[in-house]
N, C-alpha and C positions, 0 to 999 in steps of 0.2 A: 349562738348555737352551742359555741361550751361550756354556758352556763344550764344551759336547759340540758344538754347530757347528763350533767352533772345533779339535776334535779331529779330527770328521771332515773339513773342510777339511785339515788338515795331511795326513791320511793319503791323503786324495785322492792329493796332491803327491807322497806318498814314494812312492805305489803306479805312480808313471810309469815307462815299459819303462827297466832297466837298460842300461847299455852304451851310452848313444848317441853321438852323434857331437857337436862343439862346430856346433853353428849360427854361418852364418858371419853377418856385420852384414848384406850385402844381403840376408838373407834374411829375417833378423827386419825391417829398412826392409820392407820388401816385402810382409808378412806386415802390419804397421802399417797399411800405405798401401792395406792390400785393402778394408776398411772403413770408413766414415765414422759408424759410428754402432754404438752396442753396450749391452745392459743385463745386468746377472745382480749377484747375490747377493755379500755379500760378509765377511770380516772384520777385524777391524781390531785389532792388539796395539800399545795408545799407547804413551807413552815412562813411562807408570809403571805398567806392566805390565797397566792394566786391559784386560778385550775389549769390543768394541761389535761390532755387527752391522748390519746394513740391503742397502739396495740399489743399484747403483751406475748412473748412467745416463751415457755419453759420446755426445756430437757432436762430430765433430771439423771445421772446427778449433778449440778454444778454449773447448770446452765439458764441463761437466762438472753431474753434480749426485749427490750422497750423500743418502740418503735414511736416516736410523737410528732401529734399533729402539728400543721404550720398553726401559729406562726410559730410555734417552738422549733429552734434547728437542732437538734438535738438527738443523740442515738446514744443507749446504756445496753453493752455486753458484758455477761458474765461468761467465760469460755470456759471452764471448769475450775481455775485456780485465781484469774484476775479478773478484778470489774474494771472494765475499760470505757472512761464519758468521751463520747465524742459529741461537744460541742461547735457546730458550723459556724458561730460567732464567734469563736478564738482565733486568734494567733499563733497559739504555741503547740499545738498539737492535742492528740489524745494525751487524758489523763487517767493514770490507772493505782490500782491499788490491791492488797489481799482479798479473795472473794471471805476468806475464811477468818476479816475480822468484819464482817457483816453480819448483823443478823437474819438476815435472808437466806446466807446456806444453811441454816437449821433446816428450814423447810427443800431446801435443793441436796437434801444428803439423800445418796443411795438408796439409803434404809434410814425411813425416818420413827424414831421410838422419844415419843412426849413421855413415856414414862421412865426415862432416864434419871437419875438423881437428882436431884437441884435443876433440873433443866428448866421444869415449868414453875413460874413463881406469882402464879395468877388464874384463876380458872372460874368459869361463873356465868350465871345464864340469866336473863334480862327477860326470862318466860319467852323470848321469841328467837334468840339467837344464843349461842355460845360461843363465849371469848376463853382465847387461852394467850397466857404472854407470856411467853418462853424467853430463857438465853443463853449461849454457852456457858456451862455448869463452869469448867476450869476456864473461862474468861468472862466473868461478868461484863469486866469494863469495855468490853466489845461495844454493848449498849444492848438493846429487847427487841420481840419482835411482838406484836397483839393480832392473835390470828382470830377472824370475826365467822364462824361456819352456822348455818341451819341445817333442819336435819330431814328427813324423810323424802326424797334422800340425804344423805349431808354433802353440803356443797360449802366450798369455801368463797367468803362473798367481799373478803376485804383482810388486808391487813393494814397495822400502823407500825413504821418503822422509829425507834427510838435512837438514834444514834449516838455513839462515842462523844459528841461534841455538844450532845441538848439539842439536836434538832428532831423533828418530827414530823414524818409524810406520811397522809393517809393515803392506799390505793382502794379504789371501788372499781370491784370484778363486774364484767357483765358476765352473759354464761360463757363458762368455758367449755370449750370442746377438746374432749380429754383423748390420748391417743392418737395423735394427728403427727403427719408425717412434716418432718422439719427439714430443712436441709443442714448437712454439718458447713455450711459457706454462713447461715445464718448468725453461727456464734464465732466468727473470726473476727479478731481484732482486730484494724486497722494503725500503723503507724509504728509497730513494734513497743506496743506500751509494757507487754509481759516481762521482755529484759530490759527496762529504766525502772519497773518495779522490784523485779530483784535485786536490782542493784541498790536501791536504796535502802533496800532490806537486809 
C-alpha cells in the first residue's frame, strides 16, 4: 500500500500540463506568502531508499509537524525555533535541534522573499515543473532546500532536503489544503527537548 502511494503521488506530478512556462521567484514568494497554514498528505523517499508516509501539518512561521504512518513510530515538530524527533523506538527521549540551521525554515519564515541575495542558487524548468533550490545566504553550510512547484495555479508539489551532513529526503505533496485551522497543542514538544537544545548550544 506504501509503495503504491508512492506510485501514484509521482504520477500525480508527471501528469501536470506539459509546456509550461519557468515560474518566476516573485511569484513562487507570493504563492508562499498567500497562506499561513496548510495540511495534506504526504511521501517520503529517505536517503536509503526506504518510503514512509503520513501527514504534513504547516503554520507558518516556524512551524511544522510530520505526522507518519505505522509501521513508522515516529512524530517531527518544528514549534517555531526547535525541530523536535520523537521516535517511539528510542530509549532516550526526544531529540531536538535549531529549526534555523534547517533548510526547511526558508520556506517556514514569516515572509518568504526567493529573491533575496545569494539565497536561491538553482532555478529551472523541466517545461512541466519549476525547481528552485535555495539556502541560507549567510549559512550555506546549513545545507539546500529544492523546492519542485507547477503553475496554473502554482502549487508546490515536492521538495528535497540537502542536509548539513550529505543526506537527502525527498517529500511528495499530495494536495494541500491551505488555510486550515491547526491547533497550537499540535506544534508542542513533548519531553522538554527546546532547553537540552539550548543547552547545548
Amino acid at each position: 500500500m506504501r509503495l503504491f502511494r508512492f506510485i501514484l503521488a509521482a504520477a500525480l506530478l508527471a501528469a501536470s500540463p506539459a509546456m509550461a512556462d519557468k515560474l518566476a521567484l516573485s511569484e513562487i514568494s507570493s504563492y508562499l506568502n498567500s497562506f499561513r497554514s496548510a495540511s495534506g498528505e504526504f511521501t517520503q523517499i529517505n536517503e536509503d531508499g526506504t518510503i514512509s508516509t503520513g501527514q504534513v501539518y504547516i503554520r507558518r512561521p516556524g512551524r511544522v509537524r510530520f505526522e507518519y504512518d505505522p509501521p513508522d513510530d515516529l512524530l517531527v515538530i518544528a514549534d517555531g525555533s526547535t525541530v523536535g524527533i520523537i521516535d517511539g523506538k528510542s530509549n532516550t527521549g526526544p531529540e531536538g535541534y535549531p529549526l534555523n540551521r534547517t533548510p526547511l525554515s526558508i520556506i517556514l519564515a514569516r515572509n518568504v522573499d526567493l529573491g533575496r541575495a545569494r539565497m536561491v542558487i538553482g532555478h529551472h524548468s523541466d517545461g512541466t515543473s519549476t525547481t528552485v533550490k535555495a539556502q541560507d545566504p549567510d549559512n550555506p553550510e546549513y545545507g539546500s532546500i529544492e523546492l519542485v512547484f507547477t503553475g496554473n495555479p502554482v502549487e508546490l508539489r515536492q521538495w528535497i532536503i540537502n542536509d548539513d551532513g550529505g543526506g537527502r529526503t525527498t517529500v511528495i505533496l499530495g494536495d494541500l489544503q491551505t488555510d486550515v485551522r491547526i491547533a497550537d497543542s499540535q506544534f508542542v514538544i513533548p519531553g522538554g527537548v527546546r532547553e537540552r537544545t539550548q543547552q547545548r548550544n
